[in-house]
C-alpha positions, 0 to 999 in steps of 0.5 A, a space after each residue: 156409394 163405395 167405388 172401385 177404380 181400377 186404372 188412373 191414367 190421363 182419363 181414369 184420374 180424373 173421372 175418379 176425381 169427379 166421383 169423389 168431388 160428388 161425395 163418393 167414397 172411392 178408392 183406386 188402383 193402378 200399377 203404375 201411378 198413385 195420385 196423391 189426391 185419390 186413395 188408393 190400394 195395393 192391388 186390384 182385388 184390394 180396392 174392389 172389396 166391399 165396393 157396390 161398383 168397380 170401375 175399369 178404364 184400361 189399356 185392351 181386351 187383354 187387360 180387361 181380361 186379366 184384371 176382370 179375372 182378378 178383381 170378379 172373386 173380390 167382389 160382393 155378389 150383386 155389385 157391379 162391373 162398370 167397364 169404361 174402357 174401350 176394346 173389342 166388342 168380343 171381350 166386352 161380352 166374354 168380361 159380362 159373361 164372367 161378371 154373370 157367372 160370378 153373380 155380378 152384374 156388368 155395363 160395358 161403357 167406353 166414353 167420348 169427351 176425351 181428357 178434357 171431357 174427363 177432367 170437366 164431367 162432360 163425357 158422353 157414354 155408350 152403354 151396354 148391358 140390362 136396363 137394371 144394370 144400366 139404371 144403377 150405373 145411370 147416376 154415376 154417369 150423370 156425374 162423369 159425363 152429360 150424356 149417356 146412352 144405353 144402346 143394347 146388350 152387353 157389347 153394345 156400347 164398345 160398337 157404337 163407339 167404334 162405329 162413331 171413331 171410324 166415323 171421326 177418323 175419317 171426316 176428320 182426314 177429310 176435313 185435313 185434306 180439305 185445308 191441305 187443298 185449299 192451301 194449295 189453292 190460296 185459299 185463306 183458312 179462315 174463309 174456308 172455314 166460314 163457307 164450310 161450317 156454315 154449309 153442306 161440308 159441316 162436320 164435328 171435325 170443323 166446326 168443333 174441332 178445327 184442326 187448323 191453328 187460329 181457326 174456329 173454337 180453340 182446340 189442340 191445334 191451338 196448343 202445338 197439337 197437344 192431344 185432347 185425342 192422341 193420335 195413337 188412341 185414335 189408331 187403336 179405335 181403327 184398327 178395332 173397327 176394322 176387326 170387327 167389320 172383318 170379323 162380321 163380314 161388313 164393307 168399311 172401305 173409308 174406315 179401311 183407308 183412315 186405318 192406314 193413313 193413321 197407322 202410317 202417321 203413327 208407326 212411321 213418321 213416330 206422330 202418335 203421341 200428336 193430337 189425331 188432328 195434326 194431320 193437317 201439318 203432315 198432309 200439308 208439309 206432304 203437299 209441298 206448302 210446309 204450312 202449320 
C-alpha cells in the first residue's frame, strides 16, 4: 500500500518506520526534520499524491486543520485520511467533514502506547469514523500498535482518548501523592508498592508505570524521568478534557484539579519537558523530604 505520513516527529518516525519495515511504500513529510531512513517529500500536498491512505500525527486542531486543507485536493477520491493525532474532538469532525466533502474517507485515531509503543508497534488506537473506513485502516493499525478499538462516529476516537488521559492524570498524582505520603510516614517505597499493587489502590500508574525510581517494572522513573509521556503532552490532553466537559456541560472536578497541578508543574516550575510521572520528586521535595 502506498502511504502518506505527514509529521515524523518523536511519535510519527517511528510508526512510519514500522510501516515500511511491513513492506509499505511510504513516503513522508514534516517541516521541520527529514529522517534519512524515510523517504520524504517536499510538501504535504506532494507526499499525499497517489497515496491510498495519508497518515497525520501533529501538534493541535489548528495544524490538523490547515495541513487537512492542504493535502484533501491532492488526494484520489476514495483514498483515505487516517488522522493519529490527538485534538479536540470538534476539529476531529470538522476534518471528517472536509475528508467527506472531498470524496475521501476519514478515521480520527489518537493513540496510547507512548514513544516506546511507537517505536515496538504496540500502540493501542481509538477509532472513529464508519466501520468501512475503519476496516481499511484495520491492517495498518495491526502493524502500528496491538490493539485497536472503533469506538463510534467521526470524533469518537479523540473522546475516548481524552476521557482515558484525564482518567491517567489524575490516578497517576494520586498514586504520586500516595508515595510523597508514605515517605513522610517512613514507610519504605517498596513495601508500599508490594501492598498496593497487589491490592484495592492497583492501578496502571502503580503496577505498570511505578513513578518511584527502583521501584516495580522499569519505567521513566528509572531514567532520570526521561518522558515515555512528556509531562507538557500530558498537560495538553487535560486542558482538552476540560474544553470538552465545559463544552458539554459535564462535571469533571478531578480532571479539573489534575489540570492545575499539571499546568503548574509545567508553566512554573518549567517541568514539561519531565516524563508526566515526575510528579513525585516534585510533590516530594514540595513535602519537605527532598526525596527522588
Amino acid at each position: 500500500m502506498k502511504i502518506a505520513f505527514i509529521g515524523l516527529g518523536n511519535m510519527g518516525a517511528p510508526m512510519a518506520r514500522c510501516l515500511i519495515a511491513a513492506g509499505h511504500e511510504v513516503v513522508g513529510f514534516d517541516p521541520a526534520t527529514t529522517p534519512d531512513d524515510i523517504p520524504c517529500a517536499d510538501s504535504a500536498a506532494q507526499a499525499v499524491t497517489s497515496a491510498e491512505v495519508a497518515i497525520t500525527m501533529l501538534p493541535n486542531g489548528d495544524i490538523l486543520r490547515a495541513v487537512a486543507d492542504e493535502i484533501h485536493p491532492a488526494m484520489d477520491r476514495g483514498a483515505l485520511h487516517l488522522d493519529c493525532s490527538t485534538v479536540d474532538v470538534q476539529s476531529a469532525r470538522d476534518v471528517a467533514e472536509a475528508a467527506e466533502k472531498a470524496g475521501l474517507m476519514a478515521v480520527d485515531a489518537p493513540v496510547s502506547g507512548g514513544i516506546g509503543g511507537a517505536t515496538n508497534g504496540t500502540l493501542t488506537f481509538m477509532a472513529g469514523g464508519t466501520q468501512d473506513a475503519f476496516t481499511k485502516v484495520a491492517p495498518l493499525f495491526d502493524i502500528m500498535g496491538q490493539k485497536a478499538v472503533h469506538c463510534g462516529d467521526s470524533g469518537a476516537g479523540q473522546a475516548a482518548k481524552i476521557c482515558n488521559n484525564m482518567i491517567l492524570g489524575a490516578t497517576m498524582i494520586a498514586t504520586c501523592e500516595a508515595f510523597a505520603l508514605a515517605d513522610r510516614l517512613g514507610l519504605e517505597r517498596q513495601k508500599m508498592f508490594d501492598v498496593v499493587s497487589t491490592s484495592s489502590g492497583y492501578s496502571w500508574s502503580m503496577n505498570a508505570y511505578c513513578p518511584a525510581p527502583g521501584v516495580g517494572p522499569e519505567s521513566p522513573a528509572d531514567n532520570n524521568y526521561a518522558p515515555g509521556f512528556a509531562a507538557a503532552l500530558m498537560l495538553k490532553d487535560l486542558k482538552l478534557s476540560q474544553q470538552a466537559a465545559q463544552a458539554v456541560g459535564a462535571n469533571t472536578p478531578m480532571g479539573a484539579q489534575a489540570m492545575e497541578i499539571y499546568n503548574e508543574f509545567v508553566e512554573t516550575y518549567g517541568k514539561g519537558g519531565l516524563d508526566f510521572s515526575a510528579i513525585l520528586p516534585h510533590l516530594a521535595t514540595e513535602g519537605g523530604t527532598g526525596a527522588a
